[in-house]
N, C-alpha and C positions, 0 to 999 in steps of 0.2 A: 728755103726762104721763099715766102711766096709773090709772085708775079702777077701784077693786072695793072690793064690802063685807069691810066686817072686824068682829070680834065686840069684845069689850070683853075677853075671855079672850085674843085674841091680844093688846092693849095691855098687860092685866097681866104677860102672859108674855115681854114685851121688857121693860118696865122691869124686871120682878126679872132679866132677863139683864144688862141695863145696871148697876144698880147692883152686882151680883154680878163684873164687870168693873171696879167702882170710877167708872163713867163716869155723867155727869148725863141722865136720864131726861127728854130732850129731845124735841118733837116730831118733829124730824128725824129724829133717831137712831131714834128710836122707829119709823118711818116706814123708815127704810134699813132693820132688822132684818125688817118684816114687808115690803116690797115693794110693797105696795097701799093701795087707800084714803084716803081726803081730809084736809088736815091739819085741818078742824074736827070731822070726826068723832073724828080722832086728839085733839086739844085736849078735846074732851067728857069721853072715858072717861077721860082721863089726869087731867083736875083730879076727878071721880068717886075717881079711885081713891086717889089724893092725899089727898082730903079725909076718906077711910075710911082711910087707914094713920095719918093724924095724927092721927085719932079716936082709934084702934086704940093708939099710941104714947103717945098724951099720959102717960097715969097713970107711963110710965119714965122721962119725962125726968129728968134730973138739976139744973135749974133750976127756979127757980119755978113753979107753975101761969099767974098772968098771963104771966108775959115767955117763958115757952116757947108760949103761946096767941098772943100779940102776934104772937113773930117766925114762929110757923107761918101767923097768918091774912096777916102781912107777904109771908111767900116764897110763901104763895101765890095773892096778889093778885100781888105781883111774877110770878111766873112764866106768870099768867093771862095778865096785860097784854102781859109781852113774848113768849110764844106767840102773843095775839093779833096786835100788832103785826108777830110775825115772817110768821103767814100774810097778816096784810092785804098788807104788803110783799110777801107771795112772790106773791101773787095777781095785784096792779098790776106785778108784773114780770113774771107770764105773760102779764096782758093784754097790756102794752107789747110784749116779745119776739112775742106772735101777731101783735099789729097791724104792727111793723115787719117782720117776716116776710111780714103780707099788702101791704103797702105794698110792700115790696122784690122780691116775684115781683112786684106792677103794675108797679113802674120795669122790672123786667126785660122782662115782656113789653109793656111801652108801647116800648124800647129795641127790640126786635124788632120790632113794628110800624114805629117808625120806622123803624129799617134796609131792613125789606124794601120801605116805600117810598120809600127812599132810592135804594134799589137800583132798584126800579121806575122812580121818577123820571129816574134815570142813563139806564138802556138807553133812555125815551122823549126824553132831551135828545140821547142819538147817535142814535137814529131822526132828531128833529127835525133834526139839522146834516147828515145823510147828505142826506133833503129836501131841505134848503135847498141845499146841494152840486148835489143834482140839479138843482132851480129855477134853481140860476143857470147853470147849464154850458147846460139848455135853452134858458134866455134870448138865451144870447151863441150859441147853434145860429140861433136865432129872428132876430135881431141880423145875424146875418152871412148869414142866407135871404131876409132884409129887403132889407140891399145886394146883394145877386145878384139878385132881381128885380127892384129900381128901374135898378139898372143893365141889365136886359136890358130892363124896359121902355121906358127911354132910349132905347137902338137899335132895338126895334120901332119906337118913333116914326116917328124918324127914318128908317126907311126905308118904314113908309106915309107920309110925307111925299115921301119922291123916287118911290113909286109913283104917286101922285096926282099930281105934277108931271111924270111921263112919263104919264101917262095924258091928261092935260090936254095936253102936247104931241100925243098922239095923236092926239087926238079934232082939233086946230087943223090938223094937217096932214092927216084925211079931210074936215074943210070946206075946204080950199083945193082938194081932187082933190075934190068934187062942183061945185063952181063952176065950176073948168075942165073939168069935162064937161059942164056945164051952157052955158056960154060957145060949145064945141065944135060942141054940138048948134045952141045958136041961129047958129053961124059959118054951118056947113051947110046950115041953113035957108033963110038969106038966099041963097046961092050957087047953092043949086038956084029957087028962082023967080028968080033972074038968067039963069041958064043957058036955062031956060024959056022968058025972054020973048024970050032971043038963040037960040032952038032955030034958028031958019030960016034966021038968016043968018051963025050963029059954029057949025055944027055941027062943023066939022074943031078949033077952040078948044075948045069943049065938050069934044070926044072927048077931045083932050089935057087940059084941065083936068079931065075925067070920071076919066084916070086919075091923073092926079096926086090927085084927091081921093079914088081909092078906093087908091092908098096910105098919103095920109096917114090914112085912115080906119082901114086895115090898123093903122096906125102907133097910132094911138088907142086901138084894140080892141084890142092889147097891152098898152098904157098903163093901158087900162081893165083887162084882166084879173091887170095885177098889182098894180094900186090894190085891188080884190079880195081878190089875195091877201093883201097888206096889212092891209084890214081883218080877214079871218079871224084873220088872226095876232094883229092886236089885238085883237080880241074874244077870243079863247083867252089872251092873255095879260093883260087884262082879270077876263076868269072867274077866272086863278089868280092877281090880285091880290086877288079878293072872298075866296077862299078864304083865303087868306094873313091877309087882313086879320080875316075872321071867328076865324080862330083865335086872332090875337093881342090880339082881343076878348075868349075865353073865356082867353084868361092872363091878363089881368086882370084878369075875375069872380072866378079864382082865389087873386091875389094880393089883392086885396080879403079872399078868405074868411082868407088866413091871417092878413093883416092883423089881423083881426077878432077871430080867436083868440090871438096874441101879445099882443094891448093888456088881454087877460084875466090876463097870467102875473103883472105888476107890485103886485095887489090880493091874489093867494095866497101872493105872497110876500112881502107886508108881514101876513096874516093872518102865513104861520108863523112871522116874526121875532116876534111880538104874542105867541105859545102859548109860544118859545122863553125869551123874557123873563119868564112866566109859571110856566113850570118850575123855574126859576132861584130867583125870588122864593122858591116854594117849597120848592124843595131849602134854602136857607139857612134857613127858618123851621124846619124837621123838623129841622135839625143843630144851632138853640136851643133848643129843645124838647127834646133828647138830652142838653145838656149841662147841663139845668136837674135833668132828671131823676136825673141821674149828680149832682150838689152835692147834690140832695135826699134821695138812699142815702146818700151818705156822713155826714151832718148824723146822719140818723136811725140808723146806725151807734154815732157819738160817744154818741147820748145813752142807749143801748142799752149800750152799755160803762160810762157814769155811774151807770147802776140798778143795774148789777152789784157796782159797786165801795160803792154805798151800802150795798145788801144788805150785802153780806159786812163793812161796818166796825158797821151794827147789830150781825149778829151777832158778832163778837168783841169788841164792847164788853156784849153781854148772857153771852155766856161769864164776861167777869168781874168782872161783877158776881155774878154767880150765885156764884163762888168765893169773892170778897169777903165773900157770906151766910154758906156753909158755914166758913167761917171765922170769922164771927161766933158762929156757933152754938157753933161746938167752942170757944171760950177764954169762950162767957157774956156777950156784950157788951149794955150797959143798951140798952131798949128805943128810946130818942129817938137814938140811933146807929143803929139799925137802920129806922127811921124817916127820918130823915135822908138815910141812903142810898140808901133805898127812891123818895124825894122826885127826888135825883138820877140816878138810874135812868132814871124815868121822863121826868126833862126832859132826858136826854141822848138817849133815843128820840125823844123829839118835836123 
């Protein structure tokens, strides 16, 4: 509403256009003709001016000195009061329309805040289920890496176990080829202080059993040198069972560590379900908070359209009464009539 000083000249000079148009010298009217300025400044100069023209008037009236006195100090108590009351009213209607106007931009922008964290909330609820998507597809990766190493540690087992049982045969069949070398050599032994003590008189036996023993000697010393090779070959295949078995040692330091890291995944993703469930909560609270806000505009709408409708039925019931006066006035009516009316005026305002 706009604000400027106005003179008491520009008041005068609507009413005498108002009346000169036939029309009641109204604060309003008064107020639309000049454009500017407050209706109680407007109310001032106008009962001012009032008060000087009925001064000014008296000595012509056509009726009595009292009851033309009565019904002027009458119409202009009446027109004081319902001027007054028409600015109190329009006042508590600007206040009312600023304040539901400032109410109404908060629901708007309280309604924007919530949207855009509504919105926010959204895109972090699909963040959260894309997560959890991922958590669980990694799980069931985790899951099925889980059964592929128990099942390969199965079979490593199981073949350090048939290692170690051929290894074990091994080693049982190099003590039986050291014992019969051992055997061999003590055979020998005895055979030569045999041969020895018969040197003088079994030399032609000797000779013959000389050779026969250094065939079977021959025969031994092959025996021996593939018992030999035997063992190299076991000890070489010994070394690449160590090896074999140290490796599948560290696969299962290995499968420990992942172990170790899978049994982690079940706790972040009862965390994200925990935020998701969280989210949620809150997206439905921000969407009764929106619809609270949204009853609460429209309430304060209705009773902003009530003020309106009051306003305008005061004023058309002060319209005629005002007419009802000048009516009184022009036909002479006794004063306790125009008293009367005045009575009712006022409690129909109130």
């Amino acid at each position: 509403m706009a604000r400027g000083s106005i003179y008491r000249t520009d008041v005068e000079n609507a009413r005498k256009e108002l009346l000169a148009q036939g029309k009641s010298p109204t604060v309003d009217a008064i107020r639309l003709i000049i454009g500017r300025g407050s209706n109680t400044t407007i109310l001032r100069y106008l009962q001012d001016i009032n008060t000087e023209a009925a001064r000014d008037d008296r000595p012509k009236a056509s009726i009595s000195d009292a009851l033309a006195e009565t019904v002027q100090r009458l119409a202009e108590q009446l027109h004081a009061e319902a001027d007054e009351r028409i600015v109190q009213i329009r006042n508590d209607c600007d206040a009312q329309i600023a304040e539901h106007r400032t109410r109404a931009d908060q629901a708007i922008q309280e309604r924007l805040t919530f949207a855009t964290q509504l919105e926010r909330t959204e895109v972090a609820l699909q963040a959260e289920q894309t997560a959890h998507a991922e958590c669980q597809r990694a799980l069931t990766e985790a899951s099925m890496l889980n059964r592929q190493l128990e099942e390969r540690v199965a079979g490593l087992s199981a073949r350090v176990t048939e290692h170690e049982a051929h290894a074990q045969s091994l080693e049982e069949k190099h003590r039986h080829a050291r014992e019969a070398l051992e055997h061999y050599r003590t055979s020998v032994k005895e055979q030569r202080e045999q041969e020895q003590r018969r040197h003088e008189h079994q030399v032609q036996e000797l000779q013959v059993e000389l050779r026969k023993a250094n065939e079977g000697m021959t025969a031994k010393n092959h025996e021996l040198l593939q018992l030999n090779r035997d063992n190299v070959r076991l000890t070489e295949q010994v070394t690449q069972q160590d090896r074999e078995l140290h490796q599948v040692r560290g696969e299962l330091r290995q499968r420990d560590q992942d172990l170790a890291a899978v049994k982690g995944l079940p706790a972040e993703l009862r965390a994200l379900n925990a935020e998701w469930t969280s989210a949620v909560k809150a997206n439905d609270t921000l969407r009764a908070q929106l619809a609270s806000a949204g009853s609460d505009l429209a309430k304060e709408r209705d009773a902003r359209m009530a003020a309106d409708k009051a306003a305008a039925g005061d004023a058309a019931r002060l319209r005629a009464f005002e007419e009802m006066i000048e009516a009184l006035k022009k036909n002479g009516a006794p004063a306790g009539d125009a008293a009367s009316l005045s009575s009712a005026k006022q409690a129909s305002l109130i």
